[in-house]
C-alpha positions, 0 to 999 in steps of 0.5 A: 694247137693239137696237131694230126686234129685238124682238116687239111687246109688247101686251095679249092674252086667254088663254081656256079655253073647257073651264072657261069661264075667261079672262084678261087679260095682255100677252103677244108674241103680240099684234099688230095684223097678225093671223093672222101668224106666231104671232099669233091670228085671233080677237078678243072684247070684254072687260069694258072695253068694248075688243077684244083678240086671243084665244087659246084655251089647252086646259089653264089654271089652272081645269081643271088637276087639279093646281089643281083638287083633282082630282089622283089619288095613285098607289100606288107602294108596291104597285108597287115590291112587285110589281115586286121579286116579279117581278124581285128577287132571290130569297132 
């Protein structure tokens, strides 16, 4: 590997304030100069007792229908059916 070419590589809090979740991982978008290019303003304490750069995510894991169970199932039968009405070819 080059060196001096890669982003810095350090521990940063991901935080869904909508489903009050957030975790802990390590990610390129942390870094001591704040506010740089890409990089998060905020910080919060964690369990740990230490500070770490935030950044506030509007969809995660625990408010993502899909995830969730939430998701609803579209009827594309009656759609294909309507759509043949429509459009299809007339017998």
């Amino acid at each position: 590997m080059k060196n001096d070419i890669h982003p810095e590589y350090g521990w940063v809090v991901f935080r869904d304030a909508s489903a009050d979740f957030a975790f802990l991982t390590r990610s390129t978008l942390s870094a001591d100069n704040a506010g740089g290019p890409g990089r998060p303003e905020k910080t919060v304490e964690w369990t740990d007792g230490k500070t770490y750069p935030v950044i506030d995510v509007e969809i995660s894991s625990a408010s993502h229908p899909f995830y969730t169970g939430t998701a609803r199932v579209v009827d594309t039968a009656g759609r294909v059916e309507k759509f043949n009405r429509r459009y299809g070819r007339k017998s």
